[in-house]
C-alpha positions in Angstrom: -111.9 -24.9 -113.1 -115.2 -23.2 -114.6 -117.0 -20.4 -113.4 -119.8 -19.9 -111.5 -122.8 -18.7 -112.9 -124.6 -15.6 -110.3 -127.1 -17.9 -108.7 -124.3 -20.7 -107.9 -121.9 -17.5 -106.3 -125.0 -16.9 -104.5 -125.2 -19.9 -102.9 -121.3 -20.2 -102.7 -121.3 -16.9 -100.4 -124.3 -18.1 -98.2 -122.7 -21.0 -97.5 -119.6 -19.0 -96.1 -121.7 -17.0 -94.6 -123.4 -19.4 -92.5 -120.9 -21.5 -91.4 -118.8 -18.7 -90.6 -121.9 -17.4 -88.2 -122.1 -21.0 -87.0 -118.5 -20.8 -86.3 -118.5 -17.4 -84.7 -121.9 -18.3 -82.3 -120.3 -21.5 -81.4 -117.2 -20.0 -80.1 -118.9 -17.3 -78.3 -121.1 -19.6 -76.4 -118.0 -21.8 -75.8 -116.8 -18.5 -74.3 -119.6 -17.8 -71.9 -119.6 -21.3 -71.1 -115.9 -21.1 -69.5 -116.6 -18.0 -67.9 -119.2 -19.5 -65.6 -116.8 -22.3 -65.4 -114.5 -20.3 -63.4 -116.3 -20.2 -60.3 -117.7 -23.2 -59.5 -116.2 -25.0 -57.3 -118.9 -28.0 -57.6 -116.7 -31.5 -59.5 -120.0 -32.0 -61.2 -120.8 -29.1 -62.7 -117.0 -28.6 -63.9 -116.8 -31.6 -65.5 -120.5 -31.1 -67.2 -119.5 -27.5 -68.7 -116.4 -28.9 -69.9 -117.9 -31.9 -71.4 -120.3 -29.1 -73.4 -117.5 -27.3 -74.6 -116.2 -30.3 -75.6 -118.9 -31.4 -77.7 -119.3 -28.0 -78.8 -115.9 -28.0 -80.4 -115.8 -31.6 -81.6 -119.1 -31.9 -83.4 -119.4 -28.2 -84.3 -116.9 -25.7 -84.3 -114.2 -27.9 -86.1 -116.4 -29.5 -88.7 -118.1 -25.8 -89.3 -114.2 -24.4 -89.5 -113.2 -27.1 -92.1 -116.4 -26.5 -94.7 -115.6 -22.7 -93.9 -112.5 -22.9 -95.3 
C-alpha cells in the first residue's frame, strides 16, 4: 500500500471526520425523534415518525456508518 502524502491525509481525516458528524447528528435526531414518539397516541403520527426514523437509518446512518469505517 503507499503512503499518503500530507494534503491526501488531510483529506483522509476530513472525510472521517464528517461522516462520523453525519453519523453522530443522525442518530441524535433519530433519538429525539423517538422520544416524541412516546406519547402520542395519534396511528398517524406513529407511523409518520417511525417511517422518518426509518429513512433516517436506511439512507443515512448506515451508508454514513459503512464509508466511516
Amino acid at each position: 500500500m503507499p503512503k499518503l502524502n500530507v494534503k491526501q491525509k488531510n483529506w483522509l481525516l476530513f472525510a472521517h471526520v464528517a461522516f462520523a458528524a453525519l453519523w453522530t447528528g443522525t442518530v441524535l435526531s433519530m433519538f429525539a425523534l423517538a422520544v416524541n414518539n412516546q406519547h402520542s397516541t395519534n396511528a398517524d403520527v406513529l407511523h409518520t415518525l417511525n417511517s422518518a426514523i426509518n429513512l433516517l437509518d436506511d439512507y443515512v446512518v448506515i451508508p454514513s456508518a459503512v464509508v466511516h469505517c
